[in-house]
TIDOPA-651066 format. One record per residue: residue in one letter; y, z, x of N, C-alpha, C in turn. Coordinates in steps of 0.02 Angstrom, whole numbers, plus 50000, padded with zeros to 5 digits. Example, Ala and Ser with C-alpha at 12.3 -4.5 7.8 and 13.67 -1.06 7.14 Angstrom:
% TIDOPA-651066
a497165039050660497755039050615498355039050660 s498885035450642499475035750684500025039450645 
***
This chain:
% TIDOPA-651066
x489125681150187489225684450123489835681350089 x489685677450035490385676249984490665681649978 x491315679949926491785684449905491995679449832 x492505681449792492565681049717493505683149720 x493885680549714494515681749716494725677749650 x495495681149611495705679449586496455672249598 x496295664749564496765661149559496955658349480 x497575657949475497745656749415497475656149358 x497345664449349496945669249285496245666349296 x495945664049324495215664049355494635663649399 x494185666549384493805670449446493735663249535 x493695664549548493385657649603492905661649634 x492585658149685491975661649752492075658049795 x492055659949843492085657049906491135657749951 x491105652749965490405654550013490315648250052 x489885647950110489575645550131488935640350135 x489115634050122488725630050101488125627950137 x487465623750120486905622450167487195620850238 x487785617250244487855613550311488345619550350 x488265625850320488785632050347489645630150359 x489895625850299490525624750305490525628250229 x491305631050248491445636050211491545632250123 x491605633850078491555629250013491915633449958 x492375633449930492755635349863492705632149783 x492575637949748492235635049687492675637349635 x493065635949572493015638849515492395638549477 x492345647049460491635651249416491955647149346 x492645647349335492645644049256492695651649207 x492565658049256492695664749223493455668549211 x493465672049165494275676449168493775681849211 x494565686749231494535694249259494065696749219 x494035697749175493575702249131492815701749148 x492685694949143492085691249158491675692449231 x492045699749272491815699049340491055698649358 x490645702649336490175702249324489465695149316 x489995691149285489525685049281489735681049335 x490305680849362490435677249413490025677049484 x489805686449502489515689249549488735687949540 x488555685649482488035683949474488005677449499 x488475673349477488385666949488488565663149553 x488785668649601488965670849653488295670149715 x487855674249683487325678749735486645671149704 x486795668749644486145658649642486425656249689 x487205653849688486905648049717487075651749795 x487015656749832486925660649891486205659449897 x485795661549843485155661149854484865652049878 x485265648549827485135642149826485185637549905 x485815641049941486025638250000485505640950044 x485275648750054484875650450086484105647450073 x483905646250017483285641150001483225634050029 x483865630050031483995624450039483925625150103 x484105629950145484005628450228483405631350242 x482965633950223482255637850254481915631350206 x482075625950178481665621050134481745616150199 x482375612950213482275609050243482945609650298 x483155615350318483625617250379484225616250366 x484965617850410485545613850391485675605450377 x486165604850303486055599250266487015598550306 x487075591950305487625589050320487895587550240 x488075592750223488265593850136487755595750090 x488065596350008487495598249980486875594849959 x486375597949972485515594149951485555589649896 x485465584949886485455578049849484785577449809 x484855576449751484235574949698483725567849765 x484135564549785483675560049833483365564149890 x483685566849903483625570749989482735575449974 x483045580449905482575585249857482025581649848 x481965573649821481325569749791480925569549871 x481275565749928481015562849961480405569949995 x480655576850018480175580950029479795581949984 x479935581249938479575585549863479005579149875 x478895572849860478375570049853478175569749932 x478205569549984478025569850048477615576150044 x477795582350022477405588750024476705586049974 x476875582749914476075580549882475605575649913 x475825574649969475335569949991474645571350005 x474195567349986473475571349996473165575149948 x473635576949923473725582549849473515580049791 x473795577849763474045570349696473945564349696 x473415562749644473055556349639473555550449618 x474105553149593474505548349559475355549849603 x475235550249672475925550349704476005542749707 x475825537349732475925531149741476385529049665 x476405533049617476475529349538477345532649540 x477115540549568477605544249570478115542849591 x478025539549676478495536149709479085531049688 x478425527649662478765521649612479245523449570 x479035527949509479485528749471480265533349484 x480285535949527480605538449566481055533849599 x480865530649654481285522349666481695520949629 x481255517949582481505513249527481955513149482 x481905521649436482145524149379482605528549393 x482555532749450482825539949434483335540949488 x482965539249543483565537749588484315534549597 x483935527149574484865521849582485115526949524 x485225530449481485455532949422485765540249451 x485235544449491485525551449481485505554549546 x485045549549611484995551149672485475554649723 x486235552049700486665553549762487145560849727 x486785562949671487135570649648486905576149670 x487165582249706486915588549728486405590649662 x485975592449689485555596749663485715601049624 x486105606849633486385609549608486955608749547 x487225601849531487565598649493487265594149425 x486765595549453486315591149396486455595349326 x486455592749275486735594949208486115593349157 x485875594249095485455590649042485665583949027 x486395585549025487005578749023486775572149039 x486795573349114486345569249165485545566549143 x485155570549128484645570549110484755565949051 x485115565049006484955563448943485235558148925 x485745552848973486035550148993485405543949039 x485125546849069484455540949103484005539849049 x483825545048991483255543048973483535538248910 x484195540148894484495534148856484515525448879 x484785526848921484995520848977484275519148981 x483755521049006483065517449013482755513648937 x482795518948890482715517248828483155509948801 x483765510848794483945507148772484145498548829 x483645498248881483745495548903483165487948909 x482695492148874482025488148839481495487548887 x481645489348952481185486049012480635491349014 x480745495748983480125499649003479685502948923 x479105503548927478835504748867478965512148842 x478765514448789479275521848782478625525548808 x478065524948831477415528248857477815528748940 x477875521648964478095523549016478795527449048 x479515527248990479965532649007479825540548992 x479305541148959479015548248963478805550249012 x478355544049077478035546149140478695547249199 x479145543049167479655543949217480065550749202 x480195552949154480325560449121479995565349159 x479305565949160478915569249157478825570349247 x478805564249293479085564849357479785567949373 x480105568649353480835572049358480765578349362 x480505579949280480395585449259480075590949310 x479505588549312479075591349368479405591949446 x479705587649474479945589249534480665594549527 x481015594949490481405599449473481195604949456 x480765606849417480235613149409480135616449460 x480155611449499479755613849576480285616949625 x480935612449608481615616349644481785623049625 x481625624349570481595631449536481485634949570 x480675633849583480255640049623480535640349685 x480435635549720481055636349773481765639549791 x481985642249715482655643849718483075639049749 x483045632649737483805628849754484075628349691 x483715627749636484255627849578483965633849531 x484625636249505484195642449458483835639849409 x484025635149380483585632749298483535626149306 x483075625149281483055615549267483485611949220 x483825606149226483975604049172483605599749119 x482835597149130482515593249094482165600349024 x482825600648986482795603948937482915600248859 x482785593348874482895588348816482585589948756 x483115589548700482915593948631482295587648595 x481965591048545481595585648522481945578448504 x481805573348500482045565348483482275562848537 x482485566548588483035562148626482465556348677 x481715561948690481295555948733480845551148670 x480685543548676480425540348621479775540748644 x479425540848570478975542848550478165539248615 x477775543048600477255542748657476835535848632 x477185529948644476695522548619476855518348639 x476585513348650476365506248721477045502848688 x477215498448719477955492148715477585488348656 x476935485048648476505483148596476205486248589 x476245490048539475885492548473475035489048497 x475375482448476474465481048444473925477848519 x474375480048567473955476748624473455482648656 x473355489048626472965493148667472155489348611 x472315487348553471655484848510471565479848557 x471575475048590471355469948638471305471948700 x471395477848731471105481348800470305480748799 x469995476848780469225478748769468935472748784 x468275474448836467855467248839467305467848787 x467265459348764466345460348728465805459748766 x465485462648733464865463648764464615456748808 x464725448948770464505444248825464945444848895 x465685446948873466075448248956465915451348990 x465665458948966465325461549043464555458249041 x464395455949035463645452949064463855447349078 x464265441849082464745438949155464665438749213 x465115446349176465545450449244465165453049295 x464455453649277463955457749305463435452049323 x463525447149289462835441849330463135435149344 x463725434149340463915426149353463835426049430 x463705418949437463335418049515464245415249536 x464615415149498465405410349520465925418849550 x465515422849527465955428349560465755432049646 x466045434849677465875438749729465285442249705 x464865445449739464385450549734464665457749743 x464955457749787465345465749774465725466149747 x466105460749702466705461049634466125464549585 x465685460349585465415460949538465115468949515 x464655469549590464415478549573465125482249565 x465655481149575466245486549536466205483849475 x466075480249438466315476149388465715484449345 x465135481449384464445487349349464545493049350 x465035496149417464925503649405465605506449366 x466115501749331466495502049286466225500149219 x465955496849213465935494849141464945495349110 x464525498549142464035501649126463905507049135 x464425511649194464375519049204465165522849174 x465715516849154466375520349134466565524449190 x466565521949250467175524449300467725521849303 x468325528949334468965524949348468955519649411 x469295516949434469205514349488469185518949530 x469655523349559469585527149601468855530549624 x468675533449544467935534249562467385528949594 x467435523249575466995518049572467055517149673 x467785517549678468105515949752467675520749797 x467815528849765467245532949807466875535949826 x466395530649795465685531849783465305530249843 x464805535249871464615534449929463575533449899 x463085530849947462645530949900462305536449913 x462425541649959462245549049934462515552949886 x462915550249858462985550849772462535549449712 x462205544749740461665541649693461005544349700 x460655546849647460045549949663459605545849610 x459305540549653458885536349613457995540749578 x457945546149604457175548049578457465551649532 x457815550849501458035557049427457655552149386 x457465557849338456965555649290457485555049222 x457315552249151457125546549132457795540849181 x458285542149197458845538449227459075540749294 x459105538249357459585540749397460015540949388 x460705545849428461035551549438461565548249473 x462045544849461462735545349490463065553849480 x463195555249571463615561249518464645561749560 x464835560649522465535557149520466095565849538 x466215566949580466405571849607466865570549660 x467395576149718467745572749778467245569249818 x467595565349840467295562449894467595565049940 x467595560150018467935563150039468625560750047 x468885555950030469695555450025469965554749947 x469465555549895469815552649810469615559949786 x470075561049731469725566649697469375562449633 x469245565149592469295563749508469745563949500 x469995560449417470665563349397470685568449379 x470145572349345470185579549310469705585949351 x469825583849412469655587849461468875589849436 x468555587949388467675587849358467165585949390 x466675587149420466395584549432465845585549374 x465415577149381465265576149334464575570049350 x463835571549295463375568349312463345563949271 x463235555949289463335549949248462685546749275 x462355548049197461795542849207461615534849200 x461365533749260461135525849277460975521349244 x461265516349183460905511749147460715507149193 x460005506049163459445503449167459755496049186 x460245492349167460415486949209460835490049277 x461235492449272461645497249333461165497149371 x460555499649387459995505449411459845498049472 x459525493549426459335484449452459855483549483 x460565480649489460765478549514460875484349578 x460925490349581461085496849624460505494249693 x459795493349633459195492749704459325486749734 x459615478949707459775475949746460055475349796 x460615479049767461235478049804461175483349893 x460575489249849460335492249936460115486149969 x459525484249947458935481149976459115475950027 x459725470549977459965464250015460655465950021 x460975464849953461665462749940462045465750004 x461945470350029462625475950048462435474350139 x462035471850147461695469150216462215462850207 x462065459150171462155451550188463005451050154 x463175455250129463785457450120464425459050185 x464185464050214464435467750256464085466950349 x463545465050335463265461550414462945466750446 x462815472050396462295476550420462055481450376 x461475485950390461065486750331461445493350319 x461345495650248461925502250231461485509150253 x462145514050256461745520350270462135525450218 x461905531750212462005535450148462545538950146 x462885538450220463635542250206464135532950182 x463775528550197464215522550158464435523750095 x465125518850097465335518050029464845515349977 x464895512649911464345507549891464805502349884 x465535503949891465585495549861466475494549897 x466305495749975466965494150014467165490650004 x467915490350033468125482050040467805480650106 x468085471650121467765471650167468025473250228 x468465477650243468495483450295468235485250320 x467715487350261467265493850258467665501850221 x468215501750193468685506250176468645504550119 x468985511850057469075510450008469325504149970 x469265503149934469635497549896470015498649862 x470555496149863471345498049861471365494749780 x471795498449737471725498749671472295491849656 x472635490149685473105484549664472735477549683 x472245477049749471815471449771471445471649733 x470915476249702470475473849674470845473049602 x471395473749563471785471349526471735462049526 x472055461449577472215455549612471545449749586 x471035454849618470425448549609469995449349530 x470325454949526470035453849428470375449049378 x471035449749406471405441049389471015437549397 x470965433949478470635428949467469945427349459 x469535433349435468725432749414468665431449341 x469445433949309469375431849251469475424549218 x470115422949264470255417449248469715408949281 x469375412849336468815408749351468235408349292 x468275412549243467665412049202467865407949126 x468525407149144469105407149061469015412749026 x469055419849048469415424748992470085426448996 x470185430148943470925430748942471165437348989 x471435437849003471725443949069471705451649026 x471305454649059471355461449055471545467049112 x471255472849112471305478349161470805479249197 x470575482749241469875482649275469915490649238 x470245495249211470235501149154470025498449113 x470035494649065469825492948992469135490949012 x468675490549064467885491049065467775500149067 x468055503149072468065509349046467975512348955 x468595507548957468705507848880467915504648822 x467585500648860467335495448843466655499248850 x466595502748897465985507648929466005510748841 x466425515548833466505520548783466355518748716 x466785510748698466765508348658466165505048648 x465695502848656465195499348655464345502848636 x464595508448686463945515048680464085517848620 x464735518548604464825523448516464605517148471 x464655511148461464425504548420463815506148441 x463385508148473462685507648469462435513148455 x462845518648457462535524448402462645531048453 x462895530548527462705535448552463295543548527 x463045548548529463345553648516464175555348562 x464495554948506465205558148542465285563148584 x464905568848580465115574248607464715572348697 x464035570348673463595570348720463795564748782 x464015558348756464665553048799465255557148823 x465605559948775466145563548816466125566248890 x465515571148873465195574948943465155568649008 x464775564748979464675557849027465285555649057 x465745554149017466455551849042467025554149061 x466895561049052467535566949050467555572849077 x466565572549071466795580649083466605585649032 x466505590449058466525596148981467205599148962 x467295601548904468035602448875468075607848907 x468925609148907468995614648946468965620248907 x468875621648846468715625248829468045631648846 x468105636648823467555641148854466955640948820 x466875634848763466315632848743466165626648783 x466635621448802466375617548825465925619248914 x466365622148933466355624749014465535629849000 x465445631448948464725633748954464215630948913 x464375623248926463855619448869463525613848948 x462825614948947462545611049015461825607848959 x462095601448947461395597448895460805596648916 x460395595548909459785595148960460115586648972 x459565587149027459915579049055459395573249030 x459055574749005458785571248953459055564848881 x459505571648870459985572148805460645566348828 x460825566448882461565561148933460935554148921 x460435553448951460185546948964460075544548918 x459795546448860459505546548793460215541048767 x460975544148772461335544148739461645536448784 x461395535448839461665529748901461425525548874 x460675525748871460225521748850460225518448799 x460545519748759460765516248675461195509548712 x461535511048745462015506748755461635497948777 x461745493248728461195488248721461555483148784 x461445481748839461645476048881461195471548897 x460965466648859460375459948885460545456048933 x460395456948987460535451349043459865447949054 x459425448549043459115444449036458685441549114 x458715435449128458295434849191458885432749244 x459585434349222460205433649252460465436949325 x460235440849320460565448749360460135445749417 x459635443249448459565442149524460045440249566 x460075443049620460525443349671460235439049736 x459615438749723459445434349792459525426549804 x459895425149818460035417749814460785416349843 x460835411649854461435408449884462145408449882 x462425413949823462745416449815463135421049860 x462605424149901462855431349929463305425950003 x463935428750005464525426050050464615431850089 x464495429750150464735434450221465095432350243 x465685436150244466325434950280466365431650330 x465775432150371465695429950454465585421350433 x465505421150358465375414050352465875407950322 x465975412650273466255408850205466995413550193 x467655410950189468155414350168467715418950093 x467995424550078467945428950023468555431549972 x469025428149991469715428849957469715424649916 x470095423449852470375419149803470925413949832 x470825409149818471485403749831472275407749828 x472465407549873473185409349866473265418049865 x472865420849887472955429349913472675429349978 x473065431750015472965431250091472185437050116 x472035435250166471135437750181471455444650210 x471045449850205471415455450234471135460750179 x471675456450113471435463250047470925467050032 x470985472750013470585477650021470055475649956 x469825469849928469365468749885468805474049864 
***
């Protein structure tokens, strides 16, 4: 139990810190003020007692580093975007504010990094908002915990810059044309399983993650007028918007899908697939890791001479391409998103008619291109499957 004594005309407290060594504070209160002191007395009591049932006696006080490192360790498994989290965390927030008690953290502080990041040019003002917004959130979280009474990511309007890319004009060039994904989808100079991600991104508009875990009891090829991707948890990815959601099969998708059962994924992988399989492992047999298959969209692009994009912007390109051919906004949305969360959207179910109808617009001529049977298909057991200069291993 603290106590609150008077030194030269103001209040102090005495208490007991996480590591149970005794600790003396000026409250910064007069005599009069007793009241707020005893308040301020019995936080951070609460705070020390939180701090040790969080993570036991601390050899001093809990550290914004000490605080991050459980805080994202507890989301593991949780949060689709901890790997990003981590990062920004590392990178930004730490060397800057890591080695200050928890309890010491100020707005001050706060407003002080997002300057320093800002005016430091390296990061786009989209991305010091994500690094904001990671802070923000893990401090939120100390709240509930009671290690700190209030947050300080209380930044008044202007101080974070505005929500837009480092270039302006480079999200208008995130987009393939229409001859790039039919390429991307039939060039005989690419992998065969680059390629079916290349399809179930940029003719069905998955994220990668989705595309990564997709198993082919996901796929329900006898749906009528289109089969039935239906894009939901798997068992290690979520969605991003926790939706699950039915995405119908274009009619080139559908072709290359039956190939890729029939032969591709045999002569791929060295044995014939079964329905708890992925559709489009690395060659592990494990997900495919979102920075490798990065890796080889570099060099699939630059093997074809295009100019470098995202393996996201065949998303973009999905969206963009189907609205140029006429298909309905609301009715694509559903396809790509989800229904709104609204309590009109959440009770709007289209006939599934109405989704394919709207897929189906989407004009892709490949022509007598898209066969897969031929000499192309590379088995590891035979032929390296890596790009010049990325070591064999990657989760492709």
């Amino acid at each position: 139990m603290g106590s609150i004594y008077l030194r030269r005309q103001k209040l102090w407290i005495k208490f007991r810190n996480a590591a149970g060594e005794i600790e003396r504070r000026s409250t910064g209160y007069g005599i009069e003020q007793k009241p707020a002191a005893r308040r301020l007395l019995k936080q951070i009591e609460a705070s020390v007692e939180a701090q040790q049932s969080v993570a036991g006696p601390q050899p001093g006080p809990l550290t914004l580093a000490a605080w991050a490192k459980r805080w994202l360790d507890g989301r593991e498994g949780r949060v689709r975007s901890l790997a990003d989290e981590r990062t920004r965390m590392r990178l930004h927030v730490l060397p800057a504010l890591g080695d200050l008690a928890l309890v010491d953290l100020r707005p001050r502080h706060i407003m002080a990094l997002v300057e320093e990041l800002t005016a430091s040019g390296k990061l786009a003002p989209r991305s010091i908002r994500s690094v904001y917004a990671v802070l923000s959130t893990c401090l939120r979280d100390a709240v509930t915990y009671e290690l700190i009474p209030s947050t300080p990511c209380v930044l008044r309007r202007g101080i974070l810059p505005p929500a837009m890319d480092k270039d302006p004009a480079w999200r208008e060039t995130a987009v393939f044309s229409r001859a790039e994904v039919i390429a991307l989808v039939t060039s005989p100079e690419l992998l065969l399983d680059r390629r079916m991600v290349y399809g179930l991104k940029a003719l069905a508009g998955l994220r990668h993650g989705e595309a990564a875990g997709l198993r082919w009891l996901h796929y329900d090829r006898t749906q009528e007028p289109l089969g039935k991707l239906v894009v939901a948890c798997s068992y290690t990815k979520r969605t991003k918007t926790n939706v699950t959601r039915a995405v119908p099969v274009h009619p080139v998708l559908a072709a290359m899908l039956a190939e890729w059962w029939a032969e591709g994924w045999q002569a791929t992988f060295g044995r014939a697939p079964r329905h708890d399989d992925l559709i489009v492992p690395s060659r592990g047999l494990r997900m495919r890791n979102k920075k490798d298959a990065w890796e080889g969209l570099k060099h699939d692009l630059k093997q074809l001479g295009l100019r470098q994009r995202r393996g996201h912007d065949m998303r973009r390109t999905f969206i963009s391409l189907a609205r140029a051919d006429g298909a309905h906004d609301g009715l694509l949305e559903i396809v790509t998103h989800g229904p709104r969360g609204n309590i009109v959207g959440l009770y709007t179910t289209p006939p599934w008619e109405s989704l394919c109808r709207e897929i189906g617009r989407l004009r892709i001529d490949v022509g007598t291109r898209l066969g897969t049977r031929d000499a192309e298909w590379r088995n590891t057991s035979e032929k390296s499957v890596t790009p010049p200069g990325i070591e064999p291993g990657l989760n492709y």
